[in-house]
TIVO-645750 format. One record per residue (C-alpha): residue in three letters; x, y, z. Coordinates in nm, 3 decimals. Layout:
N
{rec ALA,{X,Y,Z}}
...
This chain:
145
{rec UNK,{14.435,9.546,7.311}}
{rec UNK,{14.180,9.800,7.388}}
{rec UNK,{14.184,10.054,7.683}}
{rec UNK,{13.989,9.983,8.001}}
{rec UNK,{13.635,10.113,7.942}}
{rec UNK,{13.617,10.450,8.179}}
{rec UNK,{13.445,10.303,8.503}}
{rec UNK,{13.688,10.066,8.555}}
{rec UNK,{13.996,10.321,8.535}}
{rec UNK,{13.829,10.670,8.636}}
{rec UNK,{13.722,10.739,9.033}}
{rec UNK,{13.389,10.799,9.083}}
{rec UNK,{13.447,11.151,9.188}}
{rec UNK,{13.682,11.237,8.913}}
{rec UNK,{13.436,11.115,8.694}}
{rec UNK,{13.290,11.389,8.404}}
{rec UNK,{12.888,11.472,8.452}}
{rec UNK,{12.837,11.298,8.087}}
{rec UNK,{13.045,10.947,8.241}}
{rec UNK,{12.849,10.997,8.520}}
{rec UNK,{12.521,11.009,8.406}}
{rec UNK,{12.591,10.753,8.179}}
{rec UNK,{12.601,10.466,8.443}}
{rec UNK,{12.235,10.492,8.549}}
{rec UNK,{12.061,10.194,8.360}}
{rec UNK,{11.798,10.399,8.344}}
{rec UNK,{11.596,10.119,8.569}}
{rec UNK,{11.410,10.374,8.758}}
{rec UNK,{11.433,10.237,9.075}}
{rec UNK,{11.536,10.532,9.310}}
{rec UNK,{11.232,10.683,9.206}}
{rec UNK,{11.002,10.458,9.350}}
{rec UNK,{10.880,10.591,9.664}}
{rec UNK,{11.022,10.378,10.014}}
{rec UNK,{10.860,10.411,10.375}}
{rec UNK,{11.076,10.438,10.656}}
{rec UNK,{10.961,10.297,10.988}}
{rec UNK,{10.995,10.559,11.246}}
{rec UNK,{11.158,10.306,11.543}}
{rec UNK,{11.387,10.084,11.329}}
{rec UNK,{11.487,10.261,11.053}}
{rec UNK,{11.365,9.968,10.838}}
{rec UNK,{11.294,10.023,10.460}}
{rec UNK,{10.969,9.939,10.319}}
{rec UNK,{11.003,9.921,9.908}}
{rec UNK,{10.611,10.036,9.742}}
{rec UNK,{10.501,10.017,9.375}}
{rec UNK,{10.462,10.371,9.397}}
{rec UNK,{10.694,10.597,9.146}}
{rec UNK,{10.773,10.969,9.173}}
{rec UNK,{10.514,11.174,8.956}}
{rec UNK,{10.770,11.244,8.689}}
{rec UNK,{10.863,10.918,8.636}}
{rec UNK,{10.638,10.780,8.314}}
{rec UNK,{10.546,10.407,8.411}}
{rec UNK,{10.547,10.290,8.133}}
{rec UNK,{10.916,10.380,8.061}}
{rec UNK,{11.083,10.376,8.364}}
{rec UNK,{11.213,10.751,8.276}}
{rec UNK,{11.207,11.071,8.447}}
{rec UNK,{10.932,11.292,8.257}}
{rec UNK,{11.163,11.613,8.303}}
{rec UNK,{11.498,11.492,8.427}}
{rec UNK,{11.707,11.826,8.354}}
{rec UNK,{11.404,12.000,8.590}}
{rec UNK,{11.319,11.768,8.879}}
{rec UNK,{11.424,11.942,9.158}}
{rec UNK,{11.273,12.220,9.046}}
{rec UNK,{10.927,12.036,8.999}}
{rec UNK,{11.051,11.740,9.318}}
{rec UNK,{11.241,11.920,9.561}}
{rec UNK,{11.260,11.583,9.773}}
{rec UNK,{11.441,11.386,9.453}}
{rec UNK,{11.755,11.249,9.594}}
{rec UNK,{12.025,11.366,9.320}}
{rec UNK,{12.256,11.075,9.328}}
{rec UNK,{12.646,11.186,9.388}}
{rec UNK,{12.986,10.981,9.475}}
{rec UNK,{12.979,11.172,9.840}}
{rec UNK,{12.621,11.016,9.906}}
{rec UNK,{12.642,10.634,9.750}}
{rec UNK,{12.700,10.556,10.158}}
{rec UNK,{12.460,10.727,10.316}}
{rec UNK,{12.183,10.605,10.125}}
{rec UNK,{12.058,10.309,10.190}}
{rec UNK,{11.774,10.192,10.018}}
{rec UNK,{11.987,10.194,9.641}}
{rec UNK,{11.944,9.851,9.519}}
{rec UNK,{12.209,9.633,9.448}}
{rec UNK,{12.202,9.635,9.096}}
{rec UNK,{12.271,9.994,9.073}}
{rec UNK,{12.523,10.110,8.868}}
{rec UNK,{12.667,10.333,9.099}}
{rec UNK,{12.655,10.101,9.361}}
{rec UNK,{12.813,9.820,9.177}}
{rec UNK,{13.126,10.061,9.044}}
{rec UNK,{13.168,10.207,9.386}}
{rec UNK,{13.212,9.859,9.551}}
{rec UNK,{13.435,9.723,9.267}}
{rec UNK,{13.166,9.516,9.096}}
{rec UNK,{13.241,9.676,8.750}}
{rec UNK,{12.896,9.660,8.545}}
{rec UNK,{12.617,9.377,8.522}}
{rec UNK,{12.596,9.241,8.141}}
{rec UNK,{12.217,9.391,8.143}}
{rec UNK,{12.388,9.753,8.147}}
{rec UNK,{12.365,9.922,7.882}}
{rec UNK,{12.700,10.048,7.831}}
{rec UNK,{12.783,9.652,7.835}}
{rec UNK,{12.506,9.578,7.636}}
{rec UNK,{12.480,9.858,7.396}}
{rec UNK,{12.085,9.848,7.412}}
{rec UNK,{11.885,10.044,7.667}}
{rec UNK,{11.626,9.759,7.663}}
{rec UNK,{11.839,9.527,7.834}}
{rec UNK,{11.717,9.635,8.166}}
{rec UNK,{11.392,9.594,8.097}}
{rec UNK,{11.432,9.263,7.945}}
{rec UNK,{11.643,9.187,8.258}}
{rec UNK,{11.378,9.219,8.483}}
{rec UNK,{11.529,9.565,8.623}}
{rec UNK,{11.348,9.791,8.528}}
{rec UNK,{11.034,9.912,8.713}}
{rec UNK,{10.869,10.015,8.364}}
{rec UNK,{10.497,9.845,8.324}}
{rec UNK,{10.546,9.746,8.770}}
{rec UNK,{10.468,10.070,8.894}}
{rec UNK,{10.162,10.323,8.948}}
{rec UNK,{10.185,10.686,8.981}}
{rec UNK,{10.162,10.858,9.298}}
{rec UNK,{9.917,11.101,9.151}}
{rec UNK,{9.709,10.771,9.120}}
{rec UNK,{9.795,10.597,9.428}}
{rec UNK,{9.676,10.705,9.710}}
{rec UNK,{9.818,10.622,10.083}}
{rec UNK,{10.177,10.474,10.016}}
{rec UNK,{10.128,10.256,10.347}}
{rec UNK,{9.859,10.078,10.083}}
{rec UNK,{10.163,9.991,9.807}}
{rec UNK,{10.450,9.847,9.999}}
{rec UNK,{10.542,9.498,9.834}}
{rec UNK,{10.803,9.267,9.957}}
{rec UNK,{11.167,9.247,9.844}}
{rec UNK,{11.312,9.472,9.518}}
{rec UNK,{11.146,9.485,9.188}}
């Protein structure tokens, strides 16, 4: 019998940064811009990705340095997974923190970081650039990718 793969035995905070990063899929989703209305707090969803992320990918163009380069980039941690709201539920981290253990698509089910774009996850080839976009008001789109 084999041991329990770590994200169903460690706690997300006791988690190493390498087990950690490893649960993104990679689908590129948090780094597709959202509008929030002012009055409601209601979440409008855009085609409109972060200027690091390449499009065609779905990967950040300079991951180690995005801060640095996108101050605003929300660095996903186990202390905010509640207090941000617009993470879809397919993420990773959303779906270990609520007990949902891994979608088959994942990679680290899957073994093959294609399955999320096969899976229909992935915002790679769904997107445009904000340096190409324009007024975001112009890209929101109903529902998730």
């Amino acid at each position: 019998m084999s041991a329990s793969p770590f994200w169903e035995t460690v706690p997300l905070a006791k988690m190493s940064r390498a087990q950690w990063e490893s649960l993104c899929d990679g689908c590129g989703r948090c780094c597709v811009h959202k509008l929030e209305d002012d009055e409601t707090g209601e979440i409008f969803q855009t085609n409109v990705a972060c200027r690091l992320l390449d499009v065609k990918t779905g990967r950040c163009g300079d991951y180690a340095n995005r801060k640095a380069q996108v101050p605003e980039c929300v660095r996903l941690t186990p202390a905010r997974l509640e207090e941000i709201g617009w993470l879809p539920d397919s993420c990773a981290y959303l779906r270990v923190y609520r007990g949902q253990g891994l979608a088959d698509w994942h990679p680290l089910i899957s073994g093959d970081p294609e399955s999320v774009k096969r899976a229909g996850i992935s915002v790679a080839g769904r997107v445009i650039s904000e340096t190409h976009a324009g007024e975001l008001e112009n890209h929101i789109v109903e529902g998730e990718f």
